[in-house]
C-alpha positions as CSV (number, residue, x, y, z in Angstrom):
1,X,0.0,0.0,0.0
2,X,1.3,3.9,-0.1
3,X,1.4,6.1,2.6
4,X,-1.8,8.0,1.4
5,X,-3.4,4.4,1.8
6,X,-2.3,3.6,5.1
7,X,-2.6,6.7,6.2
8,X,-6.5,6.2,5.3
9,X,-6.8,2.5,6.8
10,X,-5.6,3.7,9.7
11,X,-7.5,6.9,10.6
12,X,-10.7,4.1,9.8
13,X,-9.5,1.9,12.2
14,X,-9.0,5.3,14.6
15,X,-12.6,6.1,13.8
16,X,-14.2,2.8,14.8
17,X,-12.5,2.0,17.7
18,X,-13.3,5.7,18.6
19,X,-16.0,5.1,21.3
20,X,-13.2,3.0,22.7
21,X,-11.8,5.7,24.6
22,X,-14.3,5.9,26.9
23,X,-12.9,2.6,29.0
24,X,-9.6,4.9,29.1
25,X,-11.5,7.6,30.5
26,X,-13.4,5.3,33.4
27,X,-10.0,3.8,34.4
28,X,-8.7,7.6,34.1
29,X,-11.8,8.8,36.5
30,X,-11.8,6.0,38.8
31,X,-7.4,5.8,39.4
32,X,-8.1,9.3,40.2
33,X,-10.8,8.8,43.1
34,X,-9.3,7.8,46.2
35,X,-12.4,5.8,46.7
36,X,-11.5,2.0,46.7
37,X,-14.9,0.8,44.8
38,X,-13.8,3.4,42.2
39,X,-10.7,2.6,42.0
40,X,-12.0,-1.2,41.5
41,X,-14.3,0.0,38.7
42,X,-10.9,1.2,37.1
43,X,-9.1,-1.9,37.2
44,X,-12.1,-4.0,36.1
45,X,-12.2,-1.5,33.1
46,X,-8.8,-2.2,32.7
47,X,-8.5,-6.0,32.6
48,X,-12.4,-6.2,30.4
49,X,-11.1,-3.0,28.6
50,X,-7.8,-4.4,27.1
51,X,-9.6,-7.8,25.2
52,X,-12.6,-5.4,24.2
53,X,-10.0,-3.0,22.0
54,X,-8.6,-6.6,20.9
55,X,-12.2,-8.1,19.9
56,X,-13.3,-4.4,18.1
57,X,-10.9,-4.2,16.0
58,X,-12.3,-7.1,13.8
59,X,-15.4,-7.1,15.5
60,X,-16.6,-3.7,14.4
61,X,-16.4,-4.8,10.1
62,X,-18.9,-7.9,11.4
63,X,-21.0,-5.4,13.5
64,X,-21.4,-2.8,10.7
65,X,-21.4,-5.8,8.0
66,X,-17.7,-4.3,5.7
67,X,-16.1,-7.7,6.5
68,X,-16.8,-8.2,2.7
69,X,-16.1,-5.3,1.5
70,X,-12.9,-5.1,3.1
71,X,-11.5,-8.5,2.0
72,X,-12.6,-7.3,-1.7
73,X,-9.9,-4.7,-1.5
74,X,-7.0,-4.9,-3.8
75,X,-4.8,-5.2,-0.8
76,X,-3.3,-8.0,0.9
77,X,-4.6,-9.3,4.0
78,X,-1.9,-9.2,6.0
79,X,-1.3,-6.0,5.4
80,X,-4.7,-5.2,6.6
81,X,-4.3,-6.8,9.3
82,X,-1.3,-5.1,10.2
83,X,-2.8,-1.7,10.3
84,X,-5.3,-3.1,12.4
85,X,-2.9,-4.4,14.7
86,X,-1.2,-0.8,14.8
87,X,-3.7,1.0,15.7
88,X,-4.9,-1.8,18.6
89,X,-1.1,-1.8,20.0
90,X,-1.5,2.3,20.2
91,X,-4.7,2.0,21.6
92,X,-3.8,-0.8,24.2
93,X,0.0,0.8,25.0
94,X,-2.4,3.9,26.0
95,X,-5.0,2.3,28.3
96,X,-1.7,0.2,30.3
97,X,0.2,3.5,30.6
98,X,-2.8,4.9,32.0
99,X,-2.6,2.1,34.6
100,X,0.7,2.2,35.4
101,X,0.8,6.1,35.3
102,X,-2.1,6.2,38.2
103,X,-0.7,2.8,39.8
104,X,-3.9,1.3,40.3
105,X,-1.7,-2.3,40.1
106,X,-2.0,-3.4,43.4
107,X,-4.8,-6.0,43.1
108,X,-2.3,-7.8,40.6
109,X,0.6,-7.8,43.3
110,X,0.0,-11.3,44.1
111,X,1.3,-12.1,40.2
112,X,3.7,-9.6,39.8
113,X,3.8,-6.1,38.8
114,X,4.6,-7.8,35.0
115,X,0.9,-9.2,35.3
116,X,-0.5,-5.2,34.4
117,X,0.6,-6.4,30.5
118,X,-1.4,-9.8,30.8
119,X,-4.7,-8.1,29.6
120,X,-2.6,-6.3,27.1
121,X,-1.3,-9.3,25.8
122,X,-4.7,-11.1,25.7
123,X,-6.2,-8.3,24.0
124,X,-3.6,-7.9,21.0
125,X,-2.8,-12.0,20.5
126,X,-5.9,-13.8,21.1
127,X,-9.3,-11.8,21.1
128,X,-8.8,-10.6,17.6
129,X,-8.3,-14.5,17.2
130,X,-11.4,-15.4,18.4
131,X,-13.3,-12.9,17.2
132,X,-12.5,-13.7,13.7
133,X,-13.2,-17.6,14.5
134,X,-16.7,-16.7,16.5
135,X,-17.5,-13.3,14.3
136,X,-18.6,-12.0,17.4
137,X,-16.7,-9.1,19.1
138,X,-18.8,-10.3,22.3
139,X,-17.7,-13.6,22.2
140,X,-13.9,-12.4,21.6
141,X,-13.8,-10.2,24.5
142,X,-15.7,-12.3,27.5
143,X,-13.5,-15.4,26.0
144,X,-10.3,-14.2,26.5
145,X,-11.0,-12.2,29.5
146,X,-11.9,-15.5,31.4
147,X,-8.7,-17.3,30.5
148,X,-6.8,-15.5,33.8
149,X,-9.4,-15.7,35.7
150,X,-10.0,-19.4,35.0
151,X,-6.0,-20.2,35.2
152,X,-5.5,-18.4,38.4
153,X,-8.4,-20.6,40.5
154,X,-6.8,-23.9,38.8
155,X,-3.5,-23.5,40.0
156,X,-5.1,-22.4,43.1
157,X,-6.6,-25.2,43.7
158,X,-4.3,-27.4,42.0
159,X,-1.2,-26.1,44.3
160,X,-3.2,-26.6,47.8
161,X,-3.7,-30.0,46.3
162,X,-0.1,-30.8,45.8
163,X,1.5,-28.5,48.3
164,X,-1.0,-29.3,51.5
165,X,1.8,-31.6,53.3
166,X,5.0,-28.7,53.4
167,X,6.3,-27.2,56.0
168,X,5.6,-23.6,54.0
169,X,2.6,-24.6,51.5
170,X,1.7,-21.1,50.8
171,X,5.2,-20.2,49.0
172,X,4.3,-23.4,46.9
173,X,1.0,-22.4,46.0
174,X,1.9,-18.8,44.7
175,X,4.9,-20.1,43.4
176,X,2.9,-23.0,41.6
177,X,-0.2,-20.7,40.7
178,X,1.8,-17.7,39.1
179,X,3.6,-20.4,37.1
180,X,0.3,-22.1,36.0
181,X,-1.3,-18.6,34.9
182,X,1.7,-17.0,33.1
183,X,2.3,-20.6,31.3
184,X,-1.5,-20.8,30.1
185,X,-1.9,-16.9,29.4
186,X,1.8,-17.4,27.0
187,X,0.4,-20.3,25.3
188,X,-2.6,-18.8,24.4
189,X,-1.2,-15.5,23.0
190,X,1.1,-18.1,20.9
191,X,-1.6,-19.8,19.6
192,X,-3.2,-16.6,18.8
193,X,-0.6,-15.4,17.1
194,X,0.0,-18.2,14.7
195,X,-4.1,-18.8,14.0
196,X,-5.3,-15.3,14.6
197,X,-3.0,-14.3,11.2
198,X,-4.1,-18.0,9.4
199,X,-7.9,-17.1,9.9
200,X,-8.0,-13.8,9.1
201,X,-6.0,-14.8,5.9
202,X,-8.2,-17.5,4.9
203,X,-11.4,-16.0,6.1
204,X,-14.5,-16.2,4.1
205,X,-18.0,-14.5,4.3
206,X,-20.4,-15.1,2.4
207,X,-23.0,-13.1,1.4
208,X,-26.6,-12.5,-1.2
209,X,-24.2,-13.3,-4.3
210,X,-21.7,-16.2,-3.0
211,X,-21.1,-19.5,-4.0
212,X,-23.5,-20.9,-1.9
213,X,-26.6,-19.3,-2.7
214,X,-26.1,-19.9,-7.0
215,X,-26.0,-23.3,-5.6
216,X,-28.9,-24.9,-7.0
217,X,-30.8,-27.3,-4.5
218,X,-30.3,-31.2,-5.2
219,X,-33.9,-32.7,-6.7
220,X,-34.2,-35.0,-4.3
221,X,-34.5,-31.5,-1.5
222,X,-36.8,-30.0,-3.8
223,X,-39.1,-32.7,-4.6
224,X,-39.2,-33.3,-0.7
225,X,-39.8,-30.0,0.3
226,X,-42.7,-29.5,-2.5
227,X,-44.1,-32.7,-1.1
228,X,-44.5,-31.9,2.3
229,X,-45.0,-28.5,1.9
230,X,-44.4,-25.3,4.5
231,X,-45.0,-26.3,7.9
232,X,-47.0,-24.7,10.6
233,X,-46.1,-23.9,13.9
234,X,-47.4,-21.2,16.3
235,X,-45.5,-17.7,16.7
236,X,-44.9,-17.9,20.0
237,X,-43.0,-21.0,19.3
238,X,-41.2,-19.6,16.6
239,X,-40.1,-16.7,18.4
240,X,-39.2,-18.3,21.2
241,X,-36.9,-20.2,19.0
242,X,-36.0,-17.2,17.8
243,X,-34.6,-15.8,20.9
244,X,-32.7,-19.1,22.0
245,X,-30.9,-18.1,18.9
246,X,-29.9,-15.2,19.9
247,X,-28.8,-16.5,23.2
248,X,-25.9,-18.8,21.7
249,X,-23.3,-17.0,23.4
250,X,-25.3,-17.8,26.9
251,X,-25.8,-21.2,26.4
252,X,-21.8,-21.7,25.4
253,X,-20.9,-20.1,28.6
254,X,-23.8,-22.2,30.3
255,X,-22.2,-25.1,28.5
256,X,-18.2,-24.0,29.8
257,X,-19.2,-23.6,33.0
258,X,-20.8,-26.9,33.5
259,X,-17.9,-29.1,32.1
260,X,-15.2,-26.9,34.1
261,X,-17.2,-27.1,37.4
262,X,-18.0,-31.3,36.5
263,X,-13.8,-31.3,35.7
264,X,-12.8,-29.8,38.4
265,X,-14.7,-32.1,41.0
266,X,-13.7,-35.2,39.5
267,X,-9.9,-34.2,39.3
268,X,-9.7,-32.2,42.5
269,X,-13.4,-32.0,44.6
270,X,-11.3,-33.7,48.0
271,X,-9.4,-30.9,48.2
272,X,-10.9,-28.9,51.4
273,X,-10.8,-25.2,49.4
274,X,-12.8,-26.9,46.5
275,X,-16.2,-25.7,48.2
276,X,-15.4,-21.9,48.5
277,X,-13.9,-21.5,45.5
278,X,-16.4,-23.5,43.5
279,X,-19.1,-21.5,45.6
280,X,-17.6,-18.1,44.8
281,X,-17.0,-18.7,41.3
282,X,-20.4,-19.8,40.7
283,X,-22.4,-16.7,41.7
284,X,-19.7,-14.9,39.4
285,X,-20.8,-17.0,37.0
286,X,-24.6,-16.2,37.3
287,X,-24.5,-12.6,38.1
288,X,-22.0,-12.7,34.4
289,X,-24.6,-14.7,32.8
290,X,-27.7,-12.8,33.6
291,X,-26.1,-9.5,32.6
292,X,-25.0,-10.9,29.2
293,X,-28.6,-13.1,28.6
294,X,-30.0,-9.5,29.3
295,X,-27.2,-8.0,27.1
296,X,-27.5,-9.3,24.1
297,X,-31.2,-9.7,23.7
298,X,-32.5,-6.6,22.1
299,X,-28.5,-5.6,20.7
300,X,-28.0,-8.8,18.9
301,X,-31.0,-7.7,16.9
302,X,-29.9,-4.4,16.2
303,X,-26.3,-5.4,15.3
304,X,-28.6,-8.1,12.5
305,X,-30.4,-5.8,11.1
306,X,-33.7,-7.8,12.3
307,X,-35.1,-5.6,14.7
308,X,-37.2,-4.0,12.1
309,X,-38.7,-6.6,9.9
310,X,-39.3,-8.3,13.6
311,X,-41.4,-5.2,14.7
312,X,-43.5,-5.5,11.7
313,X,-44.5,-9.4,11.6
314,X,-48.2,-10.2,12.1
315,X,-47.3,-10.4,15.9
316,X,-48.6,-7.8,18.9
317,X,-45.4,-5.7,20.0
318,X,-46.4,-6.2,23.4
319,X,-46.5,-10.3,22.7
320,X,-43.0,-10.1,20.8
321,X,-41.5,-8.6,24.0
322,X,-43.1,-11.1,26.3
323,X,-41.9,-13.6,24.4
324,X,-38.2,-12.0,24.8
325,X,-38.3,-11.4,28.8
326,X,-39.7,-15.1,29.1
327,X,-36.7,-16.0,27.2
328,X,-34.3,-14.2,28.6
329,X,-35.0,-14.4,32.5
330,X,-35.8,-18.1,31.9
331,X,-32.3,-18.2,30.7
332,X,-30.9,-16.2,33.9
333,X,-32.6,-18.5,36.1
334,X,-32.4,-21.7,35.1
335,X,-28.6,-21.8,33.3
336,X,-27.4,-19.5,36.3
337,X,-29.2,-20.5,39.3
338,X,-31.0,-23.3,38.5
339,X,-28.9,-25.4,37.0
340,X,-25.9,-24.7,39.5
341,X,-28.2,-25.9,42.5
342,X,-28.6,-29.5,40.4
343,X,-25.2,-30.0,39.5
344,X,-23.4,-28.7,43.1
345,X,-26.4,-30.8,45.1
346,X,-25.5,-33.6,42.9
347,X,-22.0,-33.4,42.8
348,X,-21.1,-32.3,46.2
349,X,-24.5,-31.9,48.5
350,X,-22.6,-29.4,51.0
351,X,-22.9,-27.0,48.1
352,X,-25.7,-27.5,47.4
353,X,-29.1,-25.9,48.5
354,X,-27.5,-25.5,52.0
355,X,-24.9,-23.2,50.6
356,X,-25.8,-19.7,51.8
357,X,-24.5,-18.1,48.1
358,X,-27.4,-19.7,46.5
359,X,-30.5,-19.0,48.6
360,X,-33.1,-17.7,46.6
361,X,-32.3,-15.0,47.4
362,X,-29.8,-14.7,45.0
363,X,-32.5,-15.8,42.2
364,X,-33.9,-12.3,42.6
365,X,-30.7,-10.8,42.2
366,X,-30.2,-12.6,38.9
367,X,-33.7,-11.3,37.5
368,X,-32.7,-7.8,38.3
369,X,-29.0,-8.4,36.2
370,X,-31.2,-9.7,33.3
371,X,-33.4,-7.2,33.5
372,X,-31.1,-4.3,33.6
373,X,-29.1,-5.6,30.9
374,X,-31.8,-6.0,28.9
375,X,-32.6,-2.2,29.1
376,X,-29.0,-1.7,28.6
377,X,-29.3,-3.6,25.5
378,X,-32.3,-1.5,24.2
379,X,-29.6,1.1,23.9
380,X,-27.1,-0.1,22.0
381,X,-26.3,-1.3,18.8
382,X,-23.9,-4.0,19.6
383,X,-23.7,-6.5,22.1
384,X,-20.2,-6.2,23.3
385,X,-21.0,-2.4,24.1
386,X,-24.0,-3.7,25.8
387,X,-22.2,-5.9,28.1
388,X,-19.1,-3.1,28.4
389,X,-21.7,-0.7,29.3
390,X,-24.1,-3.1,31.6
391,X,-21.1,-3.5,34.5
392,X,-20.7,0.8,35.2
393,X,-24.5,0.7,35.0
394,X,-25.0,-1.8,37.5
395,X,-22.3,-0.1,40.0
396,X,-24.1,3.4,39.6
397,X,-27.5,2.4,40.9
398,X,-25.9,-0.1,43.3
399,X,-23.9,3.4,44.6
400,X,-27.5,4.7,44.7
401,X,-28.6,2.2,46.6
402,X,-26.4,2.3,49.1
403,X,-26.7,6.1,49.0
404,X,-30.6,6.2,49.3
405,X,-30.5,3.4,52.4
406,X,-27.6,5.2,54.6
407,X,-29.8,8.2,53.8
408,X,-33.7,6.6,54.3
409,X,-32.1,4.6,57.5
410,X,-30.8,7.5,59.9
411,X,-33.8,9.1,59.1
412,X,-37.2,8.1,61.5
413,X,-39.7,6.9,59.2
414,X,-41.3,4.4,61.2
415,X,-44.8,3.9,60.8
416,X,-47.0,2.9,64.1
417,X,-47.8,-0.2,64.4
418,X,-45.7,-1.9,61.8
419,X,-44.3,-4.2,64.8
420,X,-47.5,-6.0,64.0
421,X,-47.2,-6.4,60.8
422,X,-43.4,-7.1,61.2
423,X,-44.7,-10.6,63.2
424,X,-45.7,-12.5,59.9
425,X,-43.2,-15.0,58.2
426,X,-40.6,-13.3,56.9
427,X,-42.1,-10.2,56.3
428,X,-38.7,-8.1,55.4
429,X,-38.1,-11.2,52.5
430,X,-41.9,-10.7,51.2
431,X,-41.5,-6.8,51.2
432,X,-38.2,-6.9,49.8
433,X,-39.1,-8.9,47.1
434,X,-42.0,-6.8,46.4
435,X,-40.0,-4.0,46.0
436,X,-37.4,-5.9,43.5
437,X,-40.6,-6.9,41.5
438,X,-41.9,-3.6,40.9
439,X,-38.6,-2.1,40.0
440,X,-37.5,-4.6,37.5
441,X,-41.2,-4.2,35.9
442,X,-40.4,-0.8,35.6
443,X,-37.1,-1.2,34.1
444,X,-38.5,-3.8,31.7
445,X,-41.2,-1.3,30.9
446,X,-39.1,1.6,29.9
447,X,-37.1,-0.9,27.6
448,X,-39.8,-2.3,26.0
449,X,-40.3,2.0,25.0
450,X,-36.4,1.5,23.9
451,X,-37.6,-1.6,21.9
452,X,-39.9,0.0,19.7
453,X,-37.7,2.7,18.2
454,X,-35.1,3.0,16.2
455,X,-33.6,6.0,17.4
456,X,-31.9,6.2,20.9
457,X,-33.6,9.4,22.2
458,X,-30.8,10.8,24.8
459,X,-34.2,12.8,26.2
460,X,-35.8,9.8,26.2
461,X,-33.0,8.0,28.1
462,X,-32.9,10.8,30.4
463,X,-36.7,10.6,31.4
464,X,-36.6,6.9,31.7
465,X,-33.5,7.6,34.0
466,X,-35.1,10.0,36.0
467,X,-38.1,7.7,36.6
468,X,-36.2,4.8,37.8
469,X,-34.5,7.1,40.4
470,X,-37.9,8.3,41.4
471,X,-39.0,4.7,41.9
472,X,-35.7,4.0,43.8
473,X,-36.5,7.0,46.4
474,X,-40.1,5.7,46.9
475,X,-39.2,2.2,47.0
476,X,-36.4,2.9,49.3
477,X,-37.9,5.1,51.5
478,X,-41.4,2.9,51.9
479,X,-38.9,0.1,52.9
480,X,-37.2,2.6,55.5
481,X,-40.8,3.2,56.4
482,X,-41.5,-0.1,57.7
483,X,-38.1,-0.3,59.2
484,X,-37.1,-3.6,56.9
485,X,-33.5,-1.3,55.9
């Protein structure tokens, strides 16, 4: 290529992964604050931040459908991919300077100061890899994000295993455990080096005028399908089947989790520190899964190009979005509480229903994830910015919440005679999950408004916003009221 043609590939690639600067800014804002859930928000920006830039930078030609388009250009892939890979190395060299500048690293201490570059790594190597395999920035980004996560509980677990009998076992462990994730997160960058570059190079997509569809259908096809002719089925079936489509990314994580947790038993369930782990990672992995089920419900749509002919089948609105709340908080509950409760009973009954991270309590928590990423998702045009943007959401009306209850609780709104009332069976439960009912109907409500548009309304956003804070105070303040805070 010449320079005017790089020059022009690369201030694209600037332009798309433009929005991208905003997980700069949140790690920016919260390294600043000296308050420590901030500062938290800043490092979890960091570490889902990194593999997000990785997953956009091919992600974004599948989201705005130029895939084709660019690999129709009279320029060799590689050299595409290259000044893709530039501008994601500037991008990601300026989101770990802004880490190490601000020295927000202390949470990676126990793998060394050298860990701050792990996400780095993951998001140059391996989520552009997977992205191109999946052609789904989503999938890129939550997949390589897990890998240190998942490599730093196994040699965890792995090292107490093998290091229980020394005189010092918690050297060994670290020692063991820093080995286990560096080796696993060096192998994967390796293989996404050598295969990220083989499947971009060979990567096909087809489209209207491909191969496939001049295909002519064999006689045999035809001659069945004119016999038996179109078949019938009713529309909430179909678009129930509809939304289990869109919920692939779900189910595969549904599907990850159950064969690591059924693994992991059988190779190292004796070991004492199985059970906390095992319970600790598995209401990470339902709060994660209810946020994305909610995520990528009304987003995947959008990012298809669906959403409109969907609006204007022969099916009510309000039965359409039914249909996709059903879906998607059947999804929450069964694949991340549900199914969890089985398999730990099962597998190991002392996690089971007796563990005290899976009351149901923790069901309702799980509806309100889902719930609030599916308005999330009413939002935005892509998945992986649903998800990105679902996580800073969630921790600003949590702060609210906690705001709203010191507030609502030093204050004396008792009502007379509420000791009374306070007798029945668990009356702060029932009220509590009253008040969780009513405010994820309203947040399902306002998105459903979302749902019906094409245009994102920033008024409209700002009316729904102001609502739900409304609800909050009323909500909060009737609980205060009957002295359940």
């Amino acid at each position: 290529m010449s320079a005017r043609e790089w020059f022009r590939v690369l201030a694209k690639e600037f332009h798309a992964l433009g929005p991208a600067w905003a997980l700069c800014a949140v790690a920016v804002l919260g390294a600043w604050s000296s308050d420590t859930r901030l500062r938290g928000l800043a490092i979890a920006a960091f570490f889902f931040g990194a593999p997000a830039l990785g997953a956009l930078s091919i992600g974004h030609e599948f989201n705005y459908g130029t895939m084709s388009m660019l690999l129709t250009q009279p320029v060799r892939r590689r050299q595409l991919l290259l000044a893709k890979q530039v501008v994601l190395a500037i991008l990601l060299m300026a989101l770990a300077l802004v880490v190490r500048w601000f020295d927000i690293r202390s949470i990676l201490d126990e793998l060394g100061r050298a860990a701050v570059w792990m996400p780095v790594m993951l998001g140059f190597f391996v989520a552009p890899w997977l992205t191109t395999v999946t052609r789904r920035p989503v999938a890129g980004a939550i997949f390589s994000m897990a890998i240190p996560g998942e490599l730093l509980v196994l040699g965890y677990l792995v090292g107490k295993s093998l290091f229980l009998f020394d005189d010092a076992p918690h050297v060994g462990v670290d020692t063991f455990r820093t080995w286990v994730v560096w080796s696993g997160v060096l192998t994967a960058c390796a293989a996404g080096a050598v295969f990220g570059i083989r499947a971009f190079t060979r990567l096909e997509v087809g489209g209207e005028t491909s191969a496939e569809s001049r295909t002519p259908a064999p006689r045999s096809t035809s001659r069945a399908a004119a016999m038996t002719g179109p078949r019938r089925a009713h529309p909430v079936l179909l678009l129930a089947r509809k939304e289990l489509r869109l919920q692939q990314l779900s189910l595969a994580i549904a599907l990850i989790w159950f064969v690591g947790y059924v693994t992991s038993y059988i190779v190292i369930g004796s070991s004492p520190y199985f059970a906390p782990a095992a319970g600790v990672l598995t209401v990470c992995y339902g709060g994660i899964l209810a946020a994305i089920a909610g995520a990528v419900a009304s987003a995947e749509e959008r990012q298809l190009g669906t959403l409109d002919s969907q609006l204007l089948l022969p099916v009510g609105i309000a039965r359409q979005w039914l249909v996709k709340v059903a879906v998607t908080l059947a999804i929450a509950l069964l694949l991340g509480y549900v199914m969890p409760r089985i398999v730990m009973a099962t597998l190991a009954p002392a996690l089971g229903p007796h563990d005290e991270r899976l009351e149901p309590l923790f069901s309702v928590v799980l509806v309100l994830f889902a719930a609030g990423g599916l308005y999330v998702s009413t939002v935005c045009t892509s998945p992986l910015w649903a998800v990105i943007l679902a996580f800073p959401v969630f921790f600003a009306i949590g702060t609210v919440f906690r705001f709203l209850g010191e507030t609502m609780s030093q204050m004396d709104l008792g009502l007379i005679g509420v000791a009374t009332a306070r007798s029945l069976y668990r009356f702060d439960e029932l009220v509590g999950l009253l008040f969780a009912a009513a405010l994820a109907a309203l947040v399902l409500r306002l998105a459903r408004t979302n749902h019906r548009f094409v245009d994102r309304s920033a008024a409209r956003i700002a009316l729904h916003a102001a609502a739900l804070l409304a609800a909050m105070t009323l909500g909060m303040g009737a609980l205060a009221a009957l002295r359940v805070l």
